[in-house]
C-alpha positions as CSV (number, residue, x, y, z in Angstrom):
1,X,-55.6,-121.7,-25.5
2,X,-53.8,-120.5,-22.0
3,X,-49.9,-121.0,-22.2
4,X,-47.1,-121.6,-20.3
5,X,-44.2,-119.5,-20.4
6,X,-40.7,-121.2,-20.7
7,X,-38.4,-121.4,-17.9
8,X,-35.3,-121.6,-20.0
9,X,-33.5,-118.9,-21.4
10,X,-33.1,-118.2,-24.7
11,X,-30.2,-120.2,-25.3
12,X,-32.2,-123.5,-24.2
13,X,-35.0,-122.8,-26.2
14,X,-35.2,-125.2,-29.5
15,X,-33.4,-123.9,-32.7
16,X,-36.3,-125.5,-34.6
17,X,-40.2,-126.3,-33.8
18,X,-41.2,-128.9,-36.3
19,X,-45.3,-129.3,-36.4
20,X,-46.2,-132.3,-38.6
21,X,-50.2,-131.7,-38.9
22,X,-52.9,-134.3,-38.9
23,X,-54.7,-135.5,-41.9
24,X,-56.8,-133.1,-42.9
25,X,-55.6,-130.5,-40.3
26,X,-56.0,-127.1,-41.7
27,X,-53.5,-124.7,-41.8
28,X,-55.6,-122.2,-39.4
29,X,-56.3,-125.5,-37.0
30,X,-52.0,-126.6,-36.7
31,X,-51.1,-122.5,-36.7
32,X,-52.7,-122.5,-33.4
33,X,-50.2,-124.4,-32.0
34,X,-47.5,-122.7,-33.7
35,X,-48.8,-119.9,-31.5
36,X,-48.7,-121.3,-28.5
37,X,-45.3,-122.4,-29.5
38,X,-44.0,-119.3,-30.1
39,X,-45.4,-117.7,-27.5
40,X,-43.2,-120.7,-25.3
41,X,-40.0,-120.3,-27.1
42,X,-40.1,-116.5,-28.9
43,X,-36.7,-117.4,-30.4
44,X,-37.3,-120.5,-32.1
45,X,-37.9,-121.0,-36.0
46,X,-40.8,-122.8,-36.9
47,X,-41.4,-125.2,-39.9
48,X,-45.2,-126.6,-40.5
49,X,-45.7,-129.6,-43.0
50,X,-49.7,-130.6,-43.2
51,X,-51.3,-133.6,-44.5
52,X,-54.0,-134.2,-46.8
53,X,-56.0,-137.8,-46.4
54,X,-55.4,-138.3,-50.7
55,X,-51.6,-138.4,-49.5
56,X,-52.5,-142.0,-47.3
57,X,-53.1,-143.4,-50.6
58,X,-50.3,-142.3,-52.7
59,X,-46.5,-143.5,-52.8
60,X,-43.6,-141.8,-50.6
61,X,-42.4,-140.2,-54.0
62,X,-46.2,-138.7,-54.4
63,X,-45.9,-137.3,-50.8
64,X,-42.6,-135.6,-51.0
65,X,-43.4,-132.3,-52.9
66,X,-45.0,-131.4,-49.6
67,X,-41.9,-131.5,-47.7
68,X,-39.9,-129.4,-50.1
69,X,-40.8,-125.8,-48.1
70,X,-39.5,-127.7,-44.9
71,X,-36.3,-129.3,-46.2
72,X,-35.4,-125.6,-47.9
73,X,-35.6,-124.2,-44.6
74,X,-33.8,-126.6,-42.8
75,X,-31.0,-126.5,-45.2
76,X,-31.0,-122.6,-44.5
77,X,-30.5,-123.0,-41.1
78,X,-27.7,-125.4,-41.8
79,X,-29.2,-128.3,-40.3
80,X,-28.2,-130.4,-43.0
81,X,-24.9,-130.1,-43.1
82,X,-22.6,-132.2,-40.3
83,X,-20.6,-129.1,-39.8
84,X,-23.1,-126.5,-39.3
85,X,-21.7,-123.0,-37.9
86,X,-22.4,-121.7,-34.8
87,X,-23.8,-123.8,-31.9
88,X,-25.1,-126.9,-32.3
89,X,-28.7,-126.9,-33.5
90,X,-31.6,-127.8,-30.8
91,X,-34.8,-129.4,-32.9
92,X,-38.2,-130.4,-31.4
93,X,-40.5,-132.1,-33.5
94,X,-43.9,-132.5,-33.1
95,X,-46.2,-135.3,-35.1
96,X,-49.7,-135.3,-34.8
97,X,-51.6,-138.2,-35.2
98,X,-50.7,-140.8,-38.2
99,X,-51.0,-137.9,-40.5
100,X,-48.3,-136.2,-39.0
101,X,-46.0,-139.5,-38.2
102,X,-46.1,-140.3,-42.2
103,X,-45.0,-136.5,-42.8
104,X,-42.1,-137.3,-40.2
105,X,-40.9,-140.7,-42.2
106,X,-41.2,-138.8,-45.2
107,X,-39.3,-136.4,-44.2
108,X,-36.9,-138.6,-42.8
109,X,-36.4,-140.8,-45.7
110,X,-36.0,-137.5,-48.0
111,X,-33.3,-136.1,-45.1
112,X,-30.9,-139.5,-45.3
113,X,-31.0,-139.0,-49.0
114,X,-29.4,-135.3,-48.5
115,X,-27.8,-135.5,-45.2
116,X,-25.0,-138.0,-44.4
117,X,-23.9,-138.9,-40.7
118,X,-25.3,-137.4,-37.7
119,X,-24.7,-133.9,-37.0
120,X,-22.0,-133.6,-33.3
121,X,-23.9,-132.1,-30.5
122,X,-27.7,-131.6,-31.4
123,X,-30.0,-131.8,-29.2
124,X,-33.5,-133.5,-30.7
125,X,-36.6,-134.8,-28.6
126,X,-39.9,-136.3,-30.0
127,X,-43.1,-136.0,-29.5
128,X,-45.9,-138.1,-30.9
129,X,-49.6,-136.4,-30.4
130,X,-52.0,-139.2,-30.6
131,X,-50.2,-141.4,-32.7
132,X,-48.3,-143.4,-34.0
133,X,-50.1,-146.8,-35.3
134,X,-50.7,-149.3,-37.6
135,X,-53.2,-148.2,-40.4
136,X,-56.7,-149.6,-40.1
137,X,-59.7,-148.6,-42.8
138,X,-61.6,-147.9,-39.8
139,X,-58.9,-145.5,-38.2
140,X,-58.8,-143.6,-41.6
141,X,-62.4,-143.2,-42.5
142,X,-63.0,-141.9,-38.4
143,X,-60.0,-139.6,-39.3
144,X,-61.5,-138.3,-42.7
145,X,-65.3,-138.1,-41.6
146,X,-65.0,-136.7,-37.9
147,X,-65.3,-132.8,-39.1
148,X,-68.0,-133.8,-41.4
149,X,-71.1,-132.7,-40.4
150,X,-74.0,-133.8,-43.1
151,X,-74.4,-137.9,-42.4
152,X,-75.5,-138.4,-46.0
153,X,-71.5,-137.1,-47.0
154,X,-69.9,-138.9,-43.9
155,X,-71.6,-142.5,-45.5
156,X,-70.3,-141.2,-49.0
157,X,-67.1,-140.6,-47.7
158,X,-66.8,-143.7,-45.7
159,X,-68.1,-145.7,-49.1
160,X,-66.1,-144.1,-51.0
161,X,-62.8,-144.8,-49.2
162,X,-63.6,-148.6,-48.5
163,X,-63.8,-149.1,-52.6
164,X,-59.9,-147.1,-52.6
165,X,-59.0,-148.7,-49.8
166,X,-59.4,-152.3,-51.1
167,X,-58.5,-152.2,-54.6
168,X,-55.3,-149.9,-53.0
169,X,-54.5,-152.7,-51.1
170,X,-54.8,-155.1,-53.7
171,X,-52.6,-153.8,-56.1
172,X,-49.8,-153.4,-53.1
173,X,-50.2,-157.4,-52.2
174,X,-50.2,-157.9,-55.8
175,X,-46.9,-155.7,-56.0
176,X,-45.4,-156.9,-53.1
177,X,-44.9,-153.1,-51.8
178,X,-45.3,-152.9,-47.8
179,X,-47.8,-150.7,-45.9
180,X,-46.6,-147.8,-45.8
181,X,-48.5,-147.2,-42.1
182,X,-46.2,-150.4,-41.1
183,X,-43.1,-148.7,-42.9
184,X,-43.7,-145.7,-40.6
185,X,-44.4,-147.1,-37.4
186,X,-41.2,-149.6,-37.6
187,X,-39.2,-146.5,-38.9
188,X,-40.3,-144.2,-35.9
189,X,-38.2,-146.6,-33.6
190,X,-34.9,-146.0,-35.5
191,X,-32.2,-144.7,-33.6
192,X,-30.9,-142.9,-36.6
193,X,-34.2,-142.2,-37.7
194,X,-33.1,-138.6,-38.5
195,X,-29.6,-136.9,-38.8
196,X,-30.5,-135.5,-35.6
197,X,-31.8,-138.7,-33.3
198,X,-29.5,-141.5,-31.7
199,X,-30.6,-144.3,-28.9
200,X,-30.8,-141.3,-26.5
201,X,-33.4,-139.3,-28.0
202,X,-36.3,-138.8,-25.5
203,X,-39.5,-139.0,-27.0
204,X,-42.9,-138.2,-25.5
205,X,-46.3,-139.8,-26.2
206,X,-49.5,-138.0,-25.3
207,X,-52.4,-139.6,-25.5
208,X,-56.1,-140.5,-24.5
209,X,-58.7,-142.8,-22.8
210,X,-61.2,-141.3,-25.2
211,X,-59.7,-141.1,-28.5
212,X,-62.1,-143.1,-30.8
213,X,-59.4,-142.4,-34.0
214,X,-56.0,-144.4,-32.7
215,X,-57.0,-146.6,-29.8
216,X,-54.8,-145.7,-26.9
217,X,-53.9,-149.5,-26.8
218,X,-52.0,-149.0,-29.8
219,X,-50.1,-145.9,-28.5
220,X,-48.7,-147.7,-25.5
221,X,-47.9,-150.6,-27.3
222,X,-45.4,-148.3,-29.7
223,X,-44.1,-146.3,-26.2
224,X,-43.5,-149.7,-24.6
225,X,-41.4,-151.0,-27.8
226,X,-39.3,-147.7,-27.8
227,X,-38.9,-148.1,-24.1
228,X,-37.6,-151.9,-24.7
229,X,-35.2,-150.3,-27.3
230,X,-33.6,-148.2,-24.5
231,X,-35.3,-144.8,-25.6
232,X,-36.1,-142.5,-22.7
233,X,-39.9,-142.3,-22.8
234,X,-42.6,-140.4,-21.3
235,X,-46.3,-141.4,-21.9
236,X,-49.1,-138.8,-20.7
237,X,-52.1,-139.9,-20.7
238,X,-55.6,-137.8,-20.3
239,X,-59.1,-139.0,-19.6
240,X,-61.7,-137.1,-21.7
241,X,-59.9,-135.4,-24.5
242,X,-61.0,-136.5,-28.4
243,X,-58.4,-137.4,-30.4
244,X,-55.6,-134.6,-31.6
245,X,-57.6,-132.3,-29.5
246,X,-55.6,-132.8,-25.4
247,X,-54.4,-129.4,-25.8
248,X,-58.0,-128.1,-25.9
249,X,-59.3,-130.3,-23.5
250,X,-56.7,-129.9,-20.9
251,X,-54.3,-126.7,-22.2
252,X,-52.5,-126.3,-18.7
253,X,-51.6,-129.7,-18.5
254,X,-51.0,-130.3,-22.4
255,X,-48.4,-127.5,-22.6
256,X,-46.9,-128.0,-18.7
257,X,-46.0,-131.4,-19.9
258,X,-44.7,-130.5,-23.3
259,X,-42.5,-127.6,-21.8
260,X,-41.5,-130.2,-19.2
261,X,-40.4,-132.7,-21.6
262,X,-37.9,-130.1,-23.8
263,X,-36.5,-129.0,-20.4
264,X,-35.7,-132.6,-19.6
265,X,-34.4,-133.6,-22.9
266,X,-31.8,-130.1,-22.9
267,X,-30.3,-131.0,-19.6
268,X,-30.1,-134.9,-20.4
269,X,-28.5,-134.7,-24.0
């Protein structure tokens, strides 16, 4: 995966890289771009939070154990207190895919429950990787089955999540709980969205033509309802790139735009 060197110093370089993995994304698969990360901005801490496709199905409280590594750190590095020592923390965040944008509301819900008020100074940009949108069954069993190779395990699979996905959504009508997918993609447009994020926070989308997983459609419709909300927004979009995979498709321009984005959001907070 060629990178791109940062042309900030060290002292514009995030405090924080946050990589929220995909569903299913293995640890091996999301270190890569904690690599290429690191080889961007040597100084920067790194916290990686992956996603397993059970987790869609289970409740917010199911989900959080996962985040507890993350919050630990971030509470380390005095991020959660609104008078942290030394220079104001710098935090990029990175959520792949719908996988990666629950993990972010997760963690954002668990973060307001420990953090109070929004901590003077930080500097905080977003990026969403192919995401976010509104759950479909279709979406999740492309999501689940696309590394499966053996067709008789991808119908399983598919069967198999269509039965969960009904009677799931059954009992939640029944219970009057809301999608949780919905929950997410109305919480990503919070200003305060994380102790860390106001109206200002840029956010960047990156996205595809090709991606058979998230329709594109939907991306742009969430970037165009953060625009409307005043957000400063960047969409890239590429051409021929599968979903979650722009960086291998098209590394110089994936990482020149990410690099871009962090240099614009330091000099504009």
């Amino acid at each position: 995966m060629p990178l791109l060197t940062s042309t900030s110093g060290a002292s514009d370089e995030p405090s924080i890289v946050i990589l929220m993995g995909w569903m299913g994304g293995m640890d091996k698969t999301v270190q890569k771009y904690a690599e290429a990360y690191k080889q961007m901005y040597p100084s920067s801490e790194q916290v990686i939070v992956l996603s397993k496709p059970v987790e869609v199905f289970g409740s917010e409280a199911v989900r959080a154990p996962r985040l507890r590594a993350a919050l630990d750190k971030l509470a380390d590095m005095g991020l959660l207190s609104t008078n942290p020592a030394g220079p104001p923390p710098r935090i990029l965040i990175h959520a792949f895919s719908n996988g990666g944008s629950l993990s972010l509301s997760d963690l954002a819900s668990s973060l307001h429950k420990r953090c109070t008020g929004n901590i003077p100074g930080t500097k905080c940009a977003l990026i969403f990787d192919s995401a976010p949108a509104p759950s479909r069954l279709g979406m999740l069993v492309r999501a689940v089955t696309a590394s499966m190779r053996s067709l008789p395990l991808r119908v399983l699979t598919a069967a198999l999540l269509t039965v969960v996905w009904a009677v799931l959504t059954i009992m939640r009508l029944v219970a009057g709980d809301p999608d949780p997918m919905a929950v997410m993609c109305a919480r990503m447009q919070e200003p305060t969205l994380l102790p860390w994020t106001d109206a200002r926070t840029p956010r960047l989308y990156l996205c595809s033509t090709a991606d058979k997983i998230v329709p594109l459609a939907l991306i742009e419709q969430h970037a165009a309802e953060a625009k409307a909300k005043g957000y400063p927004v960047r969409v890239v979009k590429f051409q021929d790139s599968a979903h979650v995979s722009h960086a291998k498709t098209d590394p110089e321009r994936y990482w020149r735009a990410v690099r871009e984005f962090w240099e614009e959001a330091v000099i504009g907070a």
